[in-house]
C-alpha positions, 0 to 999 in steps of 0.5 A: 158446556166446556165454556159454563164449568169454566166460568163457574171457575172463574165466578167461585174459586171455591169450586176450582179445585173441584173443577180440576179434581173431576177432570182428572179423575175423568181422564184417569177412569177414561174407557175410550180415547175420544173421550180422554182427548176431550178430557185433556183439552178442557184441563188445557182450557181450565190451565190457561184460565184459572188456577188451582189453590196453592194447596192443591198446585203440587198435585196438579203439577205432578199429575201433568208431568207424569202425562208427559212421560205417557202415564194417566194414559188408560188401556183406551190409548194403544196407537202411538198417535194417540199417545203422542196427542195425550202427551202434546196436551199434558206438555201444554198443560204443565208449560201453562200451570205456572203461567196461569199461578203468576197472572191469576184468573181470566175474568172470562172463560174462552171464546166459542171460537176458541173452544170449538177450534180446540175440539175440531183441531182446527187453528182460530180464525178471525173475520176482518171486515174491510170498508168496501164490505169484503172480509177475510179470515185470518188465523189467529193465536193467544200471544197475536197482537194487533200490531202482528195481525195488521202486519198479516193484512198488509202481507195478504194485501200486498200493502205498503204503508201499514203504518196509514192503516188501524184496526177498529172494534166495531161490536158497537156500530155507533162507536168505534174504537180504535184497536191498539197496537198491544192489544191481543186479539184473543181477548178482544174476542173474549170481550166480545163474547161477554157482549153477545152473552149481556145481549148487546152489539149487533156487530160483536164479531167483527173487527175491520180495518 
């Protein structure tokens, strides 16, 4: 569901600003802390995805700061755990906004991966096939290169000469593509979703070395 409103998003900017507005007014009329949590990780979804119309910008921006400082945060918020969670997101969220105004849309909303990892609180993981057909998962993030996570591999591994080493694509079995340097794996992952959702590549998950 969290994935579909926000591609909605990114297809209709018309309905950005709506996007924005019933997720605030979810996180300020909220009656339960789960549901305020969840609340605020798909407004820190929507901000690192697209962003709000000039217009309605300086509302968001004041909205995010005054959660910094423990505001928005309804009687449902009395342990300071919690607080100290609400507060975390909203920092995420307001470091995000001006970021997200300079880059403009994704052309695509996060990755399962992505968004289930953010409701369990768990790190991104990412399966890497090697050629003797064993795997390992190795953890990821959105600023991960491929040339940050080869580096990971030779250190699990224990390999020397990484340079003699890449990283395939191999969402198409038949045509392998080499993985450069500078690409970030997250939106690698990204494009792989939009391949499960046209229904092609078997192998659309995996990467392998």
């Amino acid at each position: 569901l969290a994935s579909q409103i926000i591609q909605d998003g990114i297809d209709n900017e018309v309905l950005r600003d709506e996007i924005y507005l019933q997720v605030v007014m979810e996180i300020i009329n909220n009656s339960t802390f789960s549901s305020l949590k969840r609340a605020w990780q798909l407004m820190s979804l929507l901000v690192k995805t697209f962003p709000p119309s000039a217009d309605f910008h300086p509302f968001l921006e004041v909205f995010y700061y005054h959660a910094t400082h423990g505001e928005h945060n309804t009687v449902c918020v009395e342990k300071q755990k919690e607080k100290d969670t609400i507060i975390q997101i909203a920092q995420v969220c307001l470091r995000k906004l001006d970021a997200i105004v300079e880059s403009g849309a994704k052309e695509t909303a996060p990755s399962e991966e992505e968004v289930k990892a953010l409701r369990a609180e768990q790190p991104i993981m990412l399966s890497v096939y090697f050629t003797d057909h064993s795997f390992k998962k190795f953890q990821i993030d959105e600023d991960l290169k491929a040339s940050d996570l080869l580096t990971s591999i030779s250190a699990t591994l224990k390999v020397k000469m990484i340079d003699t080493y890449a990283l395939y694509d191999v969402s198409q079995l038949s045509d392998p593509i080499v993985v450069e340097p500078e690409t970030k794996i997250l939106e690698l992952m990204n494009d792989w979703q939009k391949v499960v959702k046209l229904g092609k590549g078997r192998f659309a998950k995996k990467c392998a070395p």
